[in-house]
N, CA, C and O atoms as a Tinker XYZ file with bonds, in Angstrom:
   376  protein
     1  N     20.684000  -69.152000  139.134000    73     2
     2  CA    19.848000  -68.288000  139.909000    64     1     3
     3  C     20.451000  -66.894000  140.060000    63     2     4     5
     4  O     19.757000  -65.929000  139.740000    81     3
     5  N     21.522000  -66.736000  140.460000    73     3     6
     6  CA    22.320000  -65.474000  140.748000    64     5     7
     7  C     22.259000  -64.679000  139.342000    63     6     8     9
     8  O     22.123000  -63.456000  139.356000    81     7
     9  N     22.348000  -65.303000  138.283000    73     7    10
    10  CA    22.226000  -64.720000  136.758000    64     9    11
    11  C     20.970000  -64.108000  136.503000    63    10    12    13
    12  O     20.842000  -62.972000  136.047000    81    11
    13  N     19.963000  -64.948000  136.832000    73    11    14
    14  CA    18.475000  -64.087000  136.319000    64    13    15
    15  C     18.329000  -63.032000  137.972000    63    14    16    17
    16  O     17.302000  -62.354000  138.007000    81    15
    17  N     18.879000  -62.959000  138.702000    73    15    18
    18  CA    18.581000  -61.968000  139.672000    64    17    19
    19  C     19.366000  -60.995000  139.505000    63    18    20    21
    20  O     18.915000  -59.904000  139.853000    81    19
    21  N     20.697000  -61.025000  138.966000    73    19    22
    22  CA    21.295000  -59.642000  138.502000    64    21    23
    23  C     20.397000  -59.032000  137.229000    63    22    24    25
    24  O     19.963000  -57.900000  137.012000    81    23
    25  N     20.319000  -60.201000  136.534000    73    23    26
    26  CA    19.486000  -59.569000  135.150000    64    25    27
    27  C     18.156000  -58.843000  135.452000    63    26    28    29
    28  O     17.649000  -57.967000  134.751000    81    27
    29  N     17.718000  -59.297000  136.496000    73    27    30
    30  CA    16.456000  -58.610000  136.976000    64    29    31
    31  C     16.631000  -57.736000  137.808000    63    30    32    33
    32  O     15.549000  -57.239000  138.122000    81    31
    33  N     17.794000  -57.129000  138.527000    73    31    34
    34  CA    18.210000  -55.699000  139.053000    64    33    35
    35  C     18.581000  -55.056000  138.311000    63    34    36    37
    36  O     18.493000  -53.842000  138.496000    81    35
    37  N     19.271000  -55.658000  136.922000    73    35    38
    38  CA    19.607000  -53.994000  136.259000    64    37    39
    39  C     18.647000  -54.016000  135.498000    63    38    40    41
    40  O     18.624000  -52.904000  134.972000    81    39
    41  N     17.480000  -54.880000  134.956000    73    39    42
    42  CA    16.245000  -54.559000  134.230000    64    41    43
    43  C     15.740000  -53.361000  134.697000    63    42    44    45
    44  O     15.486000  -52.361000  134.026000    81    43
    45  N     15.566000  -53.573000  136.296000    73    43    46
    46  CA    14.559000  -52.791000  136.997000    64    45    47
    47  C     15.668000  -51.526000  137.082000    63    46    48    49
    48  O     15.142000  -50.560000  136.529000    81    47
    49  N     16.865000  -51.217000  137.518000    73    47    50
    50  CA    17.499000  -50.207000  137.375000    64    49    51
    51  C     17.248000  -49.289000  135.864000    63    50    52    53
    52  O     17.024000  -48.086000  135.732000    81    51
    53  N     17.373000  -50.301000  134.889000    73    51    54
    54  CA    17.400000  -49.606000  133.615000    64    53    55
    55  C     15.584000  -48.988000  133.426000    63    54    56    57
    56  O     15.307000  -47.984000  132.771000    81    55
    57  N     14.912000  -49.544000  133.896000    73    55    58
    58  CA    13.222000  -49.188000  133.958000    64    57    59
    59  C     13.176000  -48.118000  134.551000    63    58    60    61
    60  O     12.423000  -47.264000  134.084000    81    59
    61  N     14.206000  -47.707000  136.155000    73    59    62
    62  CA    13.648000  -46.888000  136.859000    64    61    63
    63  C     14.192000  -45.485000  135.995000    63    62    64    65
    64  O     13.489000  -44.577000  135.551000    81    63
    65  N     15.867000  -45.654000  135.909000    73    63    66
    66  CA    16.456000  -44.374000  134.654000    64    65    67
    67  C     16.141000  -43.963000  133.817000    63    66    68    69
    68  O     16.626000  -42.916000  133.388000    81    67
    69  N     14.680000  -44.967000  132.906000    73    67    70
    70  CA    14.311000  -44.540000  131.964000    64    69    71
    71  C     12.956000  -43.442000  132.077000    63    70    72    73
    72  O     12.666000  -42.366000  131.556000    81    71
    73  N     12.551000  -44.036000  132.709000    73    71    74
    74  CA    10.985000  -43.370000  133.872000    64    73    75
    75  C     11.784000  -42.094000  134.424000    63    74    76    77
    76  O     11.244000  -41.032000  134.113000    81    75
    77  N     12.408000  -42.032000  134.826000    73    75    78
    78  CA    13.647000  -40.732000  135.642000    64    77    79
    79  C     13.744000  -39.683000  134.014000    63    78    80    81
    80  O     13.250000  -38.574000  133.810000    81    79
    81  N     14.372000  -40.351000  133.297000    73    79    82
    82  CA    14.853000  -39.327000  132.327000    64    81    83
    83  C     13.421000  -38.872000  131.596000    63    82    84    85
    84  O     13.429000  -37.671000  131.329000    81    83
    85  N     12.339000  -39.483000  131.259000    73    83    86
    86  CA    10.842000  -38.963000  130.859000    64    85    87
    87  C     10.827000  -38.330000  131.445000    63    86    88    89
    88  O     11.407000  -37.314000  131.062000    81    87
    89  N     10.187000  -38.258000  132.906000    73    87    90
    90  CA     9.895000  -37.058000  133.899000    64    89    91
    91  C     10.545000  -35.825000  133.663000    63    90    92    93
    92  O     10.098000  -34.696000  133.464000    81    91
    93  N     11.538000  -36.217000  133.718000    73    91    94
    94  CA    13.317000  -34.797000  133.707000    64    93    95
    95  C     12.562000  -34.171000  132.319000    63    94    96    97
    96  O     12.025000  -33.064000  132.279000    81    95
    97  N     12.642000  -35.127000  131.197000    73    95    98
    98  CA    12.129000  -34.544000  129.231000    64    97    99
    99  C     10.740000  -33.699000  129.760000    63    98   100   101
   100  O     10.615000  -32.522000  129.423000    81    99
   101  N      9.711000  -34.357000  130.598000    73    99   102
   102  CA     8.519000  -33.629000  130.678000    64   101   103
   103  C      8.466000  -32.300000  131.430000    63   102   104   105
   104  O      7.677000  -31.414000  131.097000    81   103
   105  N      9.312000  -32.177000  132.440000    73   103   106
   106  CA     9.026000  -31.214000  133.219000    64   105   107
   107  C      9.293000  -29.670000  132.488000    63   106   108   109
   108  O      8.754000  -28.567000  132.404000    81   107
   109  N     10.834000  -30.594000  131.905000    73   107   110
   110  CA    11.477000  -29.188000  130.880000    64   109   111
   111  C     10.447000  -28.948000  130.076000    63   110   112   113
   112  O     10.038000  -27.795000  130.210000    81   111
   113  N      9.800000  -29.650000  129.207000    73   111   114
   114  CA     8.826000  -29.695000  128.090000    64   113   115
   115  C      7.772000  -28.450000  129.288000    63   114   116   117
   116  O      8.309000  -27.342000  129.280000    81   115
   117  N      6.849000  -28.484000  129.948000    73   115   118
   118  CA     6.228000  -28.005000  130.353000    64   117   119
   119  C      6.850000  -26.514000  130.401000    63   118   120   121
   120  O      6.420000  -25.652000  129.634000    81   119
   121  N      7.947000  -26.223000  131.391000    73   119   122
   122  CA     8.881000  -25.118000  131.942000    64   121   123
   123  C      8.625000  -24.530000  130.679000    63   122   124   125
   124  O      7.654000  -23.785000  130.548000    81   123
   125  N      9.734000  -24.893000  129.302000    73   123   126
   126  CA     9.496000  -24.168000  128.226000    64   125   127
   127  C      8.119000  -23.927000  127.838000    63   126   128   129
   128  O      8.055000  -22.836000  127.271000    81   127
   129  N      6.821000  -24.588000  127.925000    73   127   130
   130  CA     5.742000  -23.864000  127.238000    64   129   131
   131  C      5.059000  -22.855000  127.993000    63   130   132   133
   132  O      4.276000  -22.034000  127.515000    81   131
   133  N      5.371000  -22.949000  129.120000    73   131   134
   134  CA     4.993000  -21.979000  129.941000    64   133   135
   135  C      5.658000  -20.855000  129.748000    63   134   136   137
   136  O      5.002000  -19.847000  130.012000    81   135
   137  N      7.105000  -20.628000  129.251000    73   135   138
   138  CA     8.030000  -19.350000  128.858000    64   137   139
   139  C      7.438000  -19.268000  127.724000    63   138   140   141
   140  O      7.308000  -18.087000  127.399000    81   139
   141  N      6.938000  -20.128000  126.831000    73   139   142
   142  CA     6.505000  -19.861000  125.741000    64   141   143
   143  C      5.193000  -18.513000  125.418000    63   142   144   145
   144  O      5.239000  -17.499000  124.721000    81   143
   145  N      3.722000  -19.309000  126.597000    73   143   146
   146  CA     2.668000  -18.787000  126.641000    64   145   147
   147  C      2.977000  -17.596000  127.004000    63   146   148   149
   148  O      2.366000  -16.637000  126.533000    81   147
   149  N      4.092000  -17.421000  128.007000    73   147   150
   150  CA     4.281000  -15.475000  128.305000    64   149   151
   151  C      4.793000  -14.849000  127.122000    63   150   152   153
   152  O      4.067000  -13.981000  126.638000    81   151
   153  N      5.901000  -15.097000  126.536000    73   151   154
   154  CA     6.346000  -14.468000  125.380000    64   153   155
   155  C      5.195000  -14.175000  124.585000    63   154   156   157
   156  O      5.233000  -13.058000  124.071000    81   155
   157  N      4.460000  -14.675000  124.405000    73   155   158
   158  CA     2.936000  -14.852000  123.379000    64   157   159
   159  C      2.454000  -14.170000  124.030000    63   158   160   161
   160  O      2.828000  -13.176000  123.407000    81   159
   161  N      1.839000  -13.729000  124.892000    73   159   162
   162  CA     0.832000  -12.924000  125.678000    64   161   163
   163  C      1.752000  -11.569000  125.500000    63   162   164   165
   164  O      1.263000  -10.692000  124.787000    81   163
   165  N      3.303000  -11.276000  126.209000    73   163   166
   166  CA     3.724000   -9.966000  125.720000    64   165   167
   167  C      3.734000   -9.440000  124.348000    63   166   168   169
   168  O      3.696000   -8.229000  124.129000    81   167
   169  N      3.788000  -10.372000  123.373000    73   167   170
   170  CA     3.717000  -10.220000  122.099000    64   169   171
   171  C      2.579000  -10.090000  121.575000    63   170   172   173
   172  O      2.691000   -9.769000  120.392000    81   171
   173  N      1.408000  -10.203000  121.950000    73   171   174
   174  CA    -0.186000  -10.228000  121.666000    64   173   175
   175  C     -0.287000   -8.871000  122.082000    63   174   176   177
   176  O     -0.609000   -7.953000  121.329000    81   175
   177  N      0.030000   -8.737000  123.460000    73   175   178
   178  CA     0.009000   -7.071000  123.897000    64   177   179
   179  C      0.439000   -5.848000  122.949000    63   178   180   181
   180  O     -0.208000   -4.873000  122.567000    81   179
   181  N      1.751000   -6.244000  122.707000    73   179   182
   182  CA     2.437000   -5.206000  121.868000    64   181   183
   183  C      1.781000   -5.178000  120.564000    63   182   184   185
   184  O      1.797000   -4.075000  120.018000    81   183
   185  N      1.158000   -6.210000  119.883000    73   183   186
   186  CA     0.948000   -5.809000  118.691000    64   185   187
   187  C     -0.933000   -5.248000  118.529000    63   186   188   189
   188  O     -1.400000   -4.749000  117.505000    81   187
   189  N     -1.823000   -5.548000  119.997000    73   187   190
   190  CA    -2.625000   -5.054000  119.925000    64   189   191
   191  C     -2.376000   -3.395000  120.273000    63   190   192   193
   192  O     -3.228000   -2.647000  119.793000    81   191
   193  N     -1.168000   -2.695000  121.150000    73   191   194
   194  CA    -0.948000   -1.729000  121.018000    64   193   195
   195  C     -0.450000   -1.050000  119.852000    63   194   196   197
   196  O     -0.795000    0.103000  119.592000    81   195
   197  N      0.425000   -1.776000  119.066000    73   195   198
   198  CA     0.512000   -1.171000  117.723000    64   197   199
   199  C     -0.562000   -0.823000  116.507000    63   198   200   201
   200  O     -0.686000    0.110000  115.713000    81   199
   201  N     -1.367000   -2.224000  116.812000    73   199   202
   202  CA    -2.798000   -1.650000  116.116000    64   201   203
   203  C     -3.401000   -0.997000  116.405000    63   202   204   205
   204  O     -3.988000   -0.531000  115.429000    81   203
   205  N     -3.752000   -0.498000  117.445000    73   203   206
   206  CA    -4.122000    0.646000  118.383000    64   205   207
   207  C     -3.282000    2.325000  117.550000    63   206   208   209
   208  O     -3.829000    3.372000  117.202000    81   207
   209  N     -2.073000    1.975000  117.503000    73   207   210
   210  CA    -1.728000    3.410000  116.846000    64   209   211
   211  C     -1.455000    3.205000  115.404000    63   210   212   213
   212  O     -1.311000    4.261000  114.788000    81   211
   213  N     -1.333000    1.985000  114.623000    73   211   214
   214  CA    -1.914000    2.047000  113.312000    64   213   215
   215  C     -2.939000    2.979000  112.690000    63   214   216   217
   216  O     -3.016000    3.860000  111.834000    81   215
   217  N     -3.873000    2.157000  113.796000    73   215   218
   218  CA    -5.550000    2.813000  113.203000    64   217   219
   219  C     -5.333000    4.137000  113.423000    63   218   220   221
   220  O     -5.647000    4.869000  112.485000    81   219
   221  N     -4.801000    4.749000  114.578000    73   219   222
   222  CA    -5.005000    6.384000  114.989000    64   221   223
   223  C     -4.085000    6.850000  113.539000    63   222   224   225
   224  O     -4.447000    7.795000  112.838000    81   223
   225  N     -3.221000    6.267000  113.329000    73   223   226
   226  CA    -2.171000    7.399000  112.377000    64   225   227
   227  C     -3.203000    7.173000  111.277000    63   226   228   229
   228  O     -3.307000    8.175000  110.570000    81   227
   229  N     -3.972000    6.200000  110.927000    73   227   230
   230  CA    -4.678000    5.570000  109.395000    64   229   231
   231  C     -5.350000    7.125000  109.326000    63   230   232   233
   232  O     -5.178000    8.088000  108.580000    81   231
   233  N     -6.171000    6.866000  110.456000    73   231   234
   234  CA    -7.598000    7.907000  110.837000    64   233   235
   235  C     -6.687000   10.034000  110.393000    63   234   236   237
   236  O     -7.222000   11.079000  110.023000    81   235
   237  N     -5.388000    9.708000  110.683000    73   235   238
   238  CA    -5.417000   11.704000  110.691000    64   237   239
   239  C     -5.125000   11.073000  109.425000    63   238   240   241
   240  O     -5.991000   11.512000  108.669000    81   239
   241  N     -4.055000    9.939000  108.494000    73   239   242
   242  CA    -4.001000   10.131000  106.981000    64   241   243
   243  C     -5.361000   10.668000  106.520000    63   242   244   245
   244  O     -5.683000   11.729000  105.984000    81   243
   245  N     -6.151000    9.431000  106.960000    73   243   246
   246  CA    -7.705000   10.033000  106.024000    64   245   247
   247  C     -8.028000   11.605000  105.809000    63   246   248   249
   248  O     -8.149000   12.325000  104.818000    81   247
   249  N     -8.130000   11.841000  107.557000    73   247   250
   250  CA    -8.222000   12.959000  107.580000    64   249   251
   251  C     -7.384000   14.413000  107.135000    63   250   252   253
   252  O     -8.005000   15.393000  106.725000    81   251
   253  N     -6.132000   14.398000  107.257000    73   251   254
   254  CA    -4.937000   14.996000  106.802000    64   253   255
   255  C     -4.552000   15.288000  108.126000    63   254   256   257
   256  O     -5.217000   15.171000  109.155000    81   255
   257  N     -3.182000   15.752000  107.945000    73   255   258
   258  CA    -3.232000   15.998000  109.205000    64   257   259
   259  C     -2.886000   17.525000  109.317000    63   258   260   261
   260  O     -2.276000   18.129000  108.435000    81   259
   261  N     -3.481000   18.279000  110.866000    73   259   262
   262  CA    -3.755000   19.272000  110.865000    64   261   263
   263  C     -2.980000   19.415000  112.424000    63   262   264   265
   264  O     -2.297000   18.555000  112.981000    81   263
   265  N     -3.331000   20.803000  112.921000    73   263   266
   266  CA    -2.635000   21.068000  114.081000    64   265   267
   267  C     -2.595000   20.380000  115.433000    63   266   268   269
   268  O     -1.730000   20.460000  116.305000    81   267
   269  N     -3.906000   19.576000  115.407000    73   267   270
   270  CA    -4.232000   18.673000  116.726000    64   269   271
   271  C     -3.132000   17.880000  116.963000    63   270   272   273
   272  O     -2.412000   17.766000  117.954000    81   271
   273  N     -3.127000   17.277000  115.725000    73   271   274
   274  CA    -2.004000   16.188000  115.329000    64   273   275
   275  C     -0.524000   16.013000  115.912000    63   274   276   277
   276  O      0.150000   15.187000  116.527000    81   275
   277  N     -0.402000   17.624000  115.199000    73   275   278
   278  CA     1.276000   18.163000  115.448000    64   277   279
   279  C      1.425000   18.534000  116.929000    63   278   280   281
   280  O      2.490000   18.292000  117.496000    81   279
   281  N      0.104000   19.280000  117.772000    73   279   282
   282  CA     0.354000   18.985000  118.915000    64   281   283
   283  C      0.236000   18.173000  120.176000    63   282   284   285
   284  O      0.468000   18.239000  121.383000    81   283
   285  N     -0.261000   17.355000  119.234000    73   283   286
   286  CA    -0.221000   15.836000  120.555000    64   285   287
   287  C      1.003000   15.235000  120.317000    63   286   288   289
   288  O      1.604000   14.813000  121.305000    81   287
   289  N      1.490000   15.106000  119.254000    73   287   290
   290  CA     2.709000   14.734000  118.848000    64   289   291
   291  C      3.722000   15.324000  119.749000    63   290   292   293
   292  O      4.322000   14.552000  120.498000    81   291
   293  N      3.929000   16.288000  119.772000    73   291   294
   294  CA     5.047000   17.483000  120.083000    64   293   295
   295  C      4.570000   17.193000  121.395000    63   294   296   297
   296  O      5.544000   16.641000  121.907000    81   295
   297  N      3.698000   17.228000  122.221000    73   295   298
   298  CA     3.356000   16.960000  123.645000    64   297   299
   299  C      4.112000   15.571000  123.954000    63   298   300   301
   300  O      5.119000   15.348000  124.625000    81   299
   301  N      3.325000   14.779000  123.274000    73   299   302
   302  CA     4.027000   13.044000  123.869000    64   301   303
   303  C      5.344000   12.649000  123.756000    63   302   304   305
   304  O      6.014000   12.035000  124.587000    81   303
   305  N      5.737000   13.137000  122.420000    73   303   306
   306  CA     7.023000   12.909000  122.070000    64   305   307
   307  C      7.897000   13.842000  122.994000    63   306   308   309
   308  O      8.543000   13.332000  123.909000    81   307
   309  N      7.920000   14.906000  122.818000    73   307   310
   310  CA     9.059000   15.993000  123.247000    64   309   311
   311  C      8.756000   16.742000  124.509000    63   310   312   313
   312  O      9.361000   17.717000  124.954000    81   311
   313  N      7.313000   15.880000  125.204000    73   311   314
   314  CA     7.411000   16.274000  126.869000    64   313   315
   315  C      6.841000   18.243000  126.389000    63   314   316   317
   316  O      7.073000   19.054000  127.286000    81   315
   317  N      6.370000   18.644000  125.462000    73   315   318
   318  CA     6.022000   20.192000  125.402000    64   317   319
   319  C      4.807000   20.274000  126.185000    63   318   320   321
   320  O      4.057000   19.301000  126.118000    81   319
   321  N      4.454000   21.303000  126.953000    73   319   322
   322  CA     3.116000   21.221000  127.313000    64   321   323
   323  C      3.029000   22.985000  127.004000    63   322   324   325
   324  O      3.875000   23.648000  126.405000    81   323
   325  N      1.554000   23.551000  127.700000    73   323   326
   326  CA     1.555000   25.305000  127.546000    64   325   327
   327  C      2.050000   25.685000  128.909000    63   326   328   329
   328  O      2.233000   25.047000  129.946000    81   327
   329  N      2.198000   26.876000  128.575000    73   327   330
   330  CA     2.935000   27.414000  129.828000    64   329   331
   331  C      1.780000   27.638000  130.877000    63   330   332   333
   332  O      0.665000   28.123000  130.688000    81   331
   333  N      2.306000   27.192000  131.944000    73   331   334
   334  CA     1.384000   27.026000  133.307000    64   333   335
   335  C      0.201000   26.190000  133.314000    63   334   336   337
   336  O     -0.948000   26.430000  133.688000    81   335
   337  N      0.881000   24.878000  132.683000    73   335   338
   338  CA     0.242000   23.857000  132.666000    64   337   339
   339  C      0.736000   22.718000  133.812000    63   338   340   341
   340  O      1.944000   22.828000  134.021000    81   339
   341  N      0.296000   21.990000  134.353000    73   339   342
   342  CA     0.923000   21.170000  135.364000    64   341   343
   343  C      0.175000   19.580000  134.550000    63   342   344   345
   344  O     -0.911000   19.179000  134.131000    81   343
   345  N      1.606000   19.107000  134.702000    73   343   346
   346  CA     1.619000   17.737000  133.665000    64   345   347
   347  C      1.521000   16.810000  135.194000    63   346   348   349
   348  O      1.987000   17.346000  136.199000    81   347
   349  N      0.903000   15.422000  135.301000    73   347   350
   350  CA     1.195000   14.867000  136.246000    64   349   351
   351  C      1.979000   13.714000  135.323000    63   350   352   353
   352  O      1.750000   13.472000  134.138000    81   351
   353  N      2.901000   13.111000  136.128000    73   351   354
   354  CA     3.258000   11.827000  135.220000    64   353   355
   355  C      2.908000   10.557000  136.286000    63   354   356   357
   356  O      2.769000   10.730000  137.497000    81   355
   357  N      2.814000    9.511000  135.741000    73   355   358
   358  CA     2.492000    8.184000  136.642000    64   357   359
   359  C      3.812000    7.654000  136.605000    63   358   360   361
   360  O      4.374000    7.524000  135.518000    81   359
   361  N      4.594000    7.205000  138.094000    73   359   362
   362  CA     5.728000    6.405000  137.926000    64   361   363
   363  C      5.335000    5.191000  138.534000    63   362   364   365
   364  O      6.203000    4.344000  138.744000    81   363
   365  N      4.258000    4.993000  138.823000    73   363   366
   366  CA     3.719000    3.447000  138.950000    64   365   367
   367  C      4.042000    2.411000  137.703000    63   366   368   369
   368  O      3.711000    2.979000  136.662000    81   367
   369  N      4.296000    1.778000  137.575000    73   367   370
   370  CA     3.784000    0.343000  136.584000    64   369   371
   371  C      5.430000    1.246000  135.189000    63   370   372   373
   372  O      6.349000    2.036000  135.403000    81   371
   373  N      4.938000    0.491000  133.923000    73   371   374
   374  CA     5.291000    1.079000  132.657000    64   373   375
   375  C      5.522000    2.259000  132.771000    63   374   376
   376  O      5.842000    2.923000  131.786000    81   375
């Protein structure tokens, strides 16, 4: 008697550790796809913004590029504006 009742406490011990360590495998499993889905969403972002200035640079190739070009450039890039111009900048967000 004492034999099948130990055998049947560490059955149930070994049942409950195993049920324990699934849970522990699932939760991580979840945690990571959830880091996953954000990485994917920042990465969806960035590359719909890159297509975004793909197409614009495609559009002056077609077109050639001309002075508009050079000065939006020279504005965004190098902060130039005309004199007695008042630039606002946003330090909210990005």
């Amino acid at each position: 008697m004492k034999g099948t009742k130990r055998k049947s406490v560490l059955l149930r011990i070994l049942i409950a550790t195993a049920c324990l360590v699934f849970v522990i495998q699932l939760v991580q499993y979840q945690i990571d796809i959830n880091s996953s889905k954000k990485e994917l969403e920042t990465l969806n972002t960035q590359l719909r913004e890159q297509t975004i200035k793909n197409e614009e640079l495609e559009r002056y190739l077609e077109a050639g590029l001309d002075d508009e070009y050079y000065e939006r450039l020279i504005r965004e890039s190098m902060d130039y504006g005309y004199p007695d111009e008042k630039v606002f900048v946003e330090i909210a967000g990005e």
